[in-house]
C-alpha positions in Angstrom: 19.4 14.0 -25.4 19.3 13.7 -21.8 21.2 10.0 -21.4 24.5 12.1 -21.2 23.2 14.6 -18.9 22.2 11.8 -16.4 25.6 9.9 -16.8 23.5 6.6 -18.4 25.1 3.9 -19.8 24.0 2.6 -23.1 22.3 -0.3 -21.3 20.4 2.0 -19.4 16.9 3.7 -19.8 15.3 7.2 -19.3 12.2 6.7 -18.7 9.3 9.8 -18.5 5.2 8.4 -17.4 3.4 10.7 -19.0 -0.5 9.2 -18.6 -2.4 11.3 -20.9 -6.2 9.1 -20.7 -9.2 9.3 -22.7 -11.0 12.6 -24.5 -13.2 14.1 -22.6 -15.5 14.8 -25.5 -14.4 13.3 -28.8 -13.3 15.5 -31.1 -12.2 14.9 -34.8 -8.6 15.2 -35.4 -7.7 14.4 -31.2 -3.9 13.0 -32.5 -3.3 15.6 -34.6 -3.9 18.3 -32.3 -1.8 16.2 -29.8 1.0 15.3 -31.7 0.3 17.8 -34.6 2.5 21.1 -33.0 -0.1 22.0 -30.3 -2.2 23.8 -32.4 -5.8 23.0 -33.1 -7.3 23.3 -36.2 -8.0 26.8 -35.3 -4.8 27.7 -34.3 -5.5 27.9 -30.7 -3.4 26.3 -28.4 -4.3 23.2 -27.4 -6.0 22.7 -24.0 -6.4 19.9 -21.0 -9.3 17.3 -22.9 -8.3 14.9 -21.0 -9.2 12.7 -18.3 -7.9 9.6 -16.7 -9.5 6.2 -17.0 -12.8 5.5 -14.9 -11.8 4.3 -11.7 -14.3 1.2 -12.5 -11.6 0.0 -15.3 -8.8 -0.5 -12.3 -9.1 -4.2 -10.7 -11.1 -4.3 -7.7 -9.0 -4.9 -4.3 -9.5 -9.1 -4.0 -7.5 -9.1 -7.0 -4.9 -6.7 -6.0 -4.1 -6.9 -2.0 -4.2 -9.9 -0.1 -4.2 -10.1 3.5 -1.0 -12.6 4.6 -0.8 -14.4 1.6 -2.0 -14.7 -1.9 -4.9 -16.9 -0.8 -6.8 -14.3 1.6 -8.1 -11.0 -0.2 -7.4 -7.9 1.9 -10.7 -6.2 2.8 -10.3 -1.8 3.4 -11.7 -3.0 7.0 -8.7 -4.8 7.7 -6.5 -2.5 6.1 -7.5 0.3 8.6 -5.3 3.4 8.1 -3.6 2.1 5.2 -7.0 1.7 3.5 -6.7 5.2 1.7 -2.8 4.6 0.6 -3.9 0.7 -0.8 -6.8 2.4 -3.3 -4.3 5.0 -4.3 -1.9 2.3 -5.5 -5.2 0.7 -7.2 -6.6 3.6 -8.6 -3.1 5.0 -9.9 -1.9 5.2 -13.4 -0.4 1.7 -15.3 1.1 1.0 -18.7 -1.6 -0.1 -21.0 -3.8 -0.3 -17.8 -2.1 -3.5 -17.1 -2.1 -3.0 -12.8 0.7 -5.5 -12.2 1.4 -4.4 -8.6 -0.2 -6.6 -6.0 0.3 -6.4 -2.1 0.3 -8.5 0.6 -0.2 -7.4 4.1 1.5 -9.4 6.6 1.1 -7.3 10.4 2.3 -3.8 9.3 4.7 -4.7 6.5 3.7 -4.8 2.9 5.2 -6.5 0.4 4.7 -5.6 -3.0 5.1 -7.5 -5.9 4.5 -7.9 -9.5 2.4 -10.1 -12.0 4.5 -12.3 -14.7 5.5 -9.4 -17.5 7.9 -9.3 -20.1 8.2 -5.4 -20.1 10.5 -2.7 -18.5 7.6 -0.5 -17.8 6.1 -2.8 -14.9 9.3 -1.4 -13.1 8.0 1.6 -13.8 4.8 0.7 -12.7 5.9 -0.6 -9.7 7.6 3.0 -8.9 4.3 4.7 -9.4 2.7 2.3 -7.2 5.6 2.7 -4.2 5.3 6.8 -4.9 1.4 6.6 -4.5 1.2 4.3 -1.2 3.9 6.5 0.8 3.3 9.7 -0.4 -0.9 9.5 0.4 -0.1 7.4 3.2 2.0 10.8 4.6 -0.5 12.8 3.8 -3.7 10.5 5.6 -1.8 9.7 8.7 1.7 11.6 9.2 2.4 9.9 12.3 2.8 6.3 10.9 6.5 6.2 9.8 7.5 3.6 7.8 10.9 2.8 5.7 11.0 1.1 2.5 13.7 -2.4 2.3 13.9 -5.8 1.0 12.1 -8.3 3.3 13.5 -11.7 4.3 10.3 -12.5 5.4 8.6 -12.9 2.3 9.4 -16.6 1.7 6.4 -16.7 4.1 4.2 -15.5 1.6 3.8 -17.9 -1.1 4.2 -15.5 -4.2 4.2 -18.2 -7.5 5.0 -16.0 -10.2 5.1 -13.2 -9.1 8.3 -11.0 -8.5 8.9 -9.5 -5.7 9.7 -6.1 -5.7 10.4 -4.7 -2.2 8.6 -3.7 1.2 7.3 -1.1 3.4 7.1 -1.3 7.0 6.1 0.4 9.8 9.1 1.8 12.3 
């Protein structure tokens, strides 16, 4: 319906992310209230039950950011001011909770990059992950501009299987 709208091509997606988490308090019937019209069995509309996934389900940082290369795990110490935009990428929402994005820090450039997948949605993924470090990282410290490209440098980093996806850097 909205393909045409946009111009796609038939080889192209539209995508929507649309995390909806766990019940809050389980409830019988949760899908068909969901799915079933936006009614409940009362007929009142459906309200927010949700709630996202506990934070403690999201990988911790030595398994996510890496400070250099793959082989040093980026500590929020060493992160300094990026510390709050890194746990906002880690914290953020991921298809199936998979958390593909990982990031290495090499001076004030990060490279992000994805774990082995054979899904579209890591792309996706990867877009959430990008929207989350630049958008908190704004917000946190406003005076570090920075400008997403595609590194040449990142043949330093030794990446085995992984893809790289693009970078950030500071101007």
């Amino acid at each position: 319906m909205f393909a045409p709208l946009l111009n796609a091509t038939d080889k192209e997606h539209v995508c929507c992310v649309a995390p909806i988490g766990y019940v809050a308090a389980p409830s019988k019937g949760f899908m068909s209230k969901l799915f079933g019209g936006g009614k409940t069995e009362e007929n009142e509309p459906v309200t927010a039950e949700l709630e996202t996934l506990p934070v403690s389900t999201k990988q911790p940082w030595a398994k996510r950011f890496f400070d250099g290369s793959f082989d040093t795990p980026l500590t929020e110490a060493v992160a300094g001011p990026y510390a709050s935009a890194l746990e906002a990428v880690r914290i953020a929402p991921s298809a199936f909770n998979h958390q593909p994005i990982h990031i290495v820090k090499v001076q004030d450039t990060f490279h992000f990059y994805m774990a082995p997948a054979t899904k579209y949605y890591t792309w996706i993924d990867a877009g959430i992950a990008m929207s989350h470090f630049s958008e908190v990282l704004n917000e946190t410290n406003p005076e570090m501009k920075g400008e997403w490209c595609v590194s040449a440098t990142t043949a330093d980093v030794k990446a085995t299987g992984q893809t790289y996806v693009c970078s950030w850097k500071l101007l």
